[in-house]
C-alpha positions in Angstrom: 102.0 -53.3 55.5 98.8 -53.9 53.7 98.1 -53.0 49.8 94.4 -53.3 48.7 93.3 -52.1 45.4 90.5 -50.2 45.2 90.6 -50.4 41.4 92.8 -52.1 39.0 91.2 -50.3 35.8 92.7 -47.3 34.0 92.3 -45.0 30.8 89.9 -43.0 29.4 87.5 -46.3 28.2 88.0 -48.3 31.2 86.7 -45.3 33.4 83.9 -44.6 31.3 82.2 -48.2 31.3 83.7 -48.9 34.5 85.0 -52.5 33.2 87.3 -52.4 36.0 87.1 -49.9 38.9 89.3 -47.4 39.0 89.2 -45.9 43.3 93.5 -46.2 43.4 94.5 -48.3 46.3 95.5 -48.0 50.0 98.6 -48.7 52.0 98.1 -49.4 55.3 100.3 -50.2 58.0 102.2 -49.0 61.5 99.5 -46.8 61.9 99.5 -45.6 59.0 96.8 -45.2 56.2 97.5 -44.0 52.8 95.3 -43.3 50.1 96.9 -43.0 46.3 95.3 -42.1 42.7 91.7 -41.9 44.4 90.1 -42.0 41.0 86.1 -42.6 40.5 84.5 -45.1 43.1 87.3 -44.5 46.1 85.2 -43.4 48.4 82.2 -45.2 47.9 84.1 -48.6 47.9 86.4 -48.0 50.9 83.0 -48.0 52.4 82.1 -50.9 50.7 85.5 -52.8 51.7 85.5 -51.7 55.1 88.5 -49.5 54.3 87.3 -46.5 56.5 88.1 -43.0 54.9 88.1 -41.4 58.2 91.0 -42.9 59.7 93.4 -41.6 56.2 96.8 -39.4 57.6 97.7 -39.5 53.8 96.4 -39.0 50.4 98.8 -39.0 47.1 97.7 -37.8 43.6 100.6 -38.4 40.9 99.0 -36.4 38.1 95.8 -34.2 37.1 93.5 -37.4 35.1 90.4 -38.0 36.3 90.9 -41.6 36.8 93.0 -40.9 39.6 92.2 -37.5 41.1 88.0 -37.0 40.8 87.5 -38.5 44.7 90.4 -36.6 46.3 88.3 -33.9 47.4 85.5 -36.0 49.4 88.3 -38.0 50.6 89.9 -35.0 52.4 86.4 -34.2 53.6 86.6 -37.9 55.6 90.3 -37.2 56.4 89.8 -33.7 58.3 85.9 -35.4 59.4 84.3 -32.9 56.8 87.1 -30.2 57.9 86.7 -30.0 62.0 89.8 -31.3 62.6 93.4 -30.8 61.4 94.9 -33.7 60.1 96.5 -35.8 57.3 98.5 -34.9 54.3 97.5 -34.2 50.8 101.1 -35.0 48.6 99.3 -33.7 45.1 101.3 -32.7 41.8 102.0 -29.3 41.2 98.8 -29.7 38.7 96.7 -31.0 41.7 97.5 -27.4 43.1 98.0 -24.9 40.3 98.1 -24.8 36.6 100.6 -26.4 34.7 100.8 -25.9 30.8 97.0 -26.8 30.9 96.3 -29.1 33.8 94.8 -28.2 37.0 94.4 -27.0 39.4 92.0 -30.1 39.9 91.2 -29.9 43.7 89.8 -26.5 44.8 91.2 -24.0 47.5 88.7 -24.7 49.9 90.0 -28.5 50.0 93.2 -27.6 50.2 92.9 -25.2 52.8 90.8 -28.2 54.8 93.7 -30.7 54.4 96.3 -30.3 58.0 99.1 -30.1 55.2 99.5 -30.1 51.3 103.0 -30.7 49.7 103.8 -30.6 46.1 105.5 -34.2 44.4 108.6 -33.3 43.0 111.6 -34.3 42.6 113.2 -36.3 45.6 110.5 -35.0 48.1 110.6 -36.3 51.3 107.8 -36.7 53.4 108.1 -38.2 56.8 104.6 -39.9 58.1 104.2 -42.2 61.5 106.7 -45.0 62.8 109.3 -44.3 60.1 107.4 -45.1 57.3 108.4 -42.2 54.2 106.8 -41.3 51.2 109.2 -40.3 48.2 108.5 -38.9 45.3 110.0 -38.7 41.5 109.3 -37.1 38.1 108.1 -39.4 35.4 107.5 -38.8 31.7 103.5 -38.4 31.6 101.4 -36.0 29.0 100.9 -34.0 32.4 104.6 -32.6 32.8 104.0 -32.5 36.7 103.8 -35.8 36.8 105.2 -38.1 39.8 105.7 -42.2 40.8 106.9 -42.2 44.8 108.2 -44.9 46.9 107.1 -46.1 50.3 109.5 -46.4 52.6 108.5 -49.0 56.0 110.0 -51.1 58.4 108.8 -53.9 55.9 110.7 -52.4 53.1 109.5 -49.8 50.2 107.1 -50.5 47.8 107.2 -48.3 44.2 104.4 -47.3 42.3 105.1 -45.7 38.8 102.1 -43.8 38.6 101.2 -43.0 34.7 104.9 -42.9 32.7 106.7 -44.1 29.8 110.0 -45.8 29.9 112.7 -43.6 30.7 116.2 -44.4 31.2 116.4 -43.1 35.0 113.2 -44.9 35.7 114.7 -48.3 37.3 117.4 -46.1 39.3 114.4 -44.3 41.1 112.8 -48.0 42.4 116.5 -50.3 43.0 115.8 -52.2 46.0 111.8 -51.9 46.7 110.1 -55.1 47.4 107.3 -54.5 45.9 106.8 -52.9 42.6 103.4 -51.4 41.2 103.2 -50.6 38.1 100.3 -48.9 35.8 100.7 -51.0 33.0 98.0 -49.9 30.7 99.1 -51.7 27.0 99.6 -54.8 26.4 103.1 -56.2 24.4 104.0 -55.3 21.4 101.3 -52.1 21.6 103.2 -49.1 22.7 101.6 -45.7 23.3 103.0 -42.3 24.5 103.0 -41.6 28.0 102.1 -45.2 29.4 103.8 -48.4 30.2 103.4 -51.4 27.9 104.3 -55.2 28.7 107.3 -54.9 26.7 108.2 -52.0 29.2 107.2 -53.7 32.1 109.6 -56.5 30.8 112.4 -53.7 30.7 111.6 -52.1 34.0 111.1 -55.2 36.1 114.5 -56.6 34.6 116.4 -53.8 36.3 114.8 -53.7 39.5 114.4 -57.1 40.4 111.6 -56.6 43.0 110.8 -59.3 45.3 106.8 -59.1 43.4 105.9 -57.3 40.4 102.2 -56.1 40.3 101.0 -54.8 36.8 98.1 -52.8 37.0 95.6 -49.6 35.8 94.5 -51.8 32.8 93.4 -49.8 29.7 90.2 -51.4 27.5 93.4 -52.7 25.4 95.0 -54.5 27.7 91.6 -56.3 29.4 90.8 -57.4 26.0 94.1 -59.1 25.5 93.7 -60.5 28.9 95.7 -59.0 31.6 96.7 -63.3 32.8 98.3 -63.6 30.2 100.3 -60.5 30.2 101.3 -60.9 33.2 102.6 -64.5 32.3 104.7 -62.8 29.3 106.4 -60.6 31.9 106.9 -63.3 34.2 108.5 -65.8 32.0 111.0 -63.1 30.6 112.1 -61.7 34.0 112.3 -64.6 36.1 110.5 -62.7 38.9 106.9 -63.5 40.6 104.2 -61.0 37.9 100.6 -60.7 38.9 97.9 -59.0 37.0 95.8 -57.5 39.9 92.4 -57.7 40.4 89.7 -55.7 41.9 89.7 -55.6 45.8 93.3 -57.8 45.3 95.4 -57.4 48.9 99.0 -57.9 49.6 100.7 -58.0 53.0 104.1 -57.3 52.9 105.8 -58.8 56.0 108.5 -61.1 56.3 107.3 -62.8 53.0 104.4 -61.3 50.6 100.9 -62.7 50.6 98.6 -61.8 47.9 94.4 -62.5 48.0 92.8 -62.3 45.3 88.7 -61.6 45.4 86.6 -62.5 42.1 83.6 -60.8 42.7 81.9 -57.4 42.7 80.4 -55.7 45.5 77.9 -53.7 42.8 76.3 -54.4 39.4 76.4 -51.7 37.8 74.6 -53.5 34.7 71.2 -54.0 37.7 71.2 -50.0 38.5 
């Protein structure tokens, strides 16, 4: 399996000055190809990357904020090959599909109807893709009460992603055993905030776990200022396990051991345009 991030920038400020991208990331693997929290830039830099949005049997949306659902629409549109054929998955909160005390429905009818299949994250859904590879899903505690994080089941072993949460108690019993953890960490320590994971969190939640690698991302303007390096340090040096702060265009392939490359540089300047 193959995790590139399309984006490792999250939060209202981050978006808006785009001081990290914020496109989600992609799973790939055993013919497999998995979009999650296409926020704004996915599609135009899975082009960029050579990360074809044509070939996607999966795209997952784990709440109703823009900086993770504003591309799932013209990402369907490459899925289904601008709707002439029936194909792929859209796994959306219940606010990606209908309204919830206020949120949503944030991806229109006619997308839905385009997508082969739509299923709504819950609790303990199952969804069964290629080659034994599963997507779960779990409620979190977001400001967006449909809220989910999921797990990816593979031959290679799961990988968790958190989506948007604050520390709950049954958090760590919903990712025992994954390999790799994601997490949106979007405050750094000692700066808590409703709704979202700080380092002092992460600290918590990677304690319990005990992933193989932990992966702190979705960085809020906070968190970049404080420098996401040094975070990540923090978190390392209390938990004993491997902590990176990922970066933009940042892949990991999980096989029998985990490789991570890291990329420094931009494809586009937004500062030239």
């Amino acid at each position: 399996m193959e995790i590139r991030f399309l984006g490792t920038g999250g939060g209202r400020f981050t978006t808006m000055f785009q001081k990290r991208f914020t496109g989600g990331f992609r799973i790939d693997g055993f013919d497999n190809y998995i979009h999650l929290d296409p926020g704004p830039g996915a599609l135009l830099l899975s082009n960029q990357l050579g990360l074809s949005p044509i070939v996607l049997n999966a795209i997952v949306l784990s709440h109703a904020h823009p900086d993770h659902y504003t591309d799932v629409e013209p990402l369907i549109e490459a899925m289904t090959k601008a709707g002439t054929r029936d194909r792929g998955v859209l796994l959306s909160s219940k606010s990606g599909v209908e309204t919830i005390d206020g949120y949503g429905p944030v991806i229109s009818k006619y997308h839905r109807d385009m997508a082969g299949d739509v299923k709504v994250l819950d609790n303990d859904l199952v969804f069964e893709l290629k080659n034994k590879v599963k997507i779960k899903s779990f409620k979190v505690h977001h400001s967006d009460p449909s809220s989910c994080g999921v797990r990816v089941e593979t031959p290679n072993g799961d990988i968790g992603y958190t989506g948007d949460t604050t520390y709950f108690d049954k958090l760590p019993n919903k990712l025992k055993g994954v390999r790799v953890l994601i997490m949106n960490v979007t405050r750094p320590l000692n700066s808590d905030i409703n709704y979202h994971l700080s380092t002092n969190e992460a600290i918590k939640l990677i304690s319990k776990v005990q992933p193989e690698i932990a992966i702190m991302t979705h960085f809020g303007y906070n968190m970049l200022e404080s420098g996401v390096e040094e975070q990540a340090c923090i978190v390392q040096g209390e938990t004993d396990v491997d902590t990176i702060a990922a970066e933009d265009f940042m892949k990991v392939v999980v096989e029998k051991e985990i490789k991570t490359t890291k990329r420094q540089s931009k494809l586009i300047d937004f500062k030239a345009i």
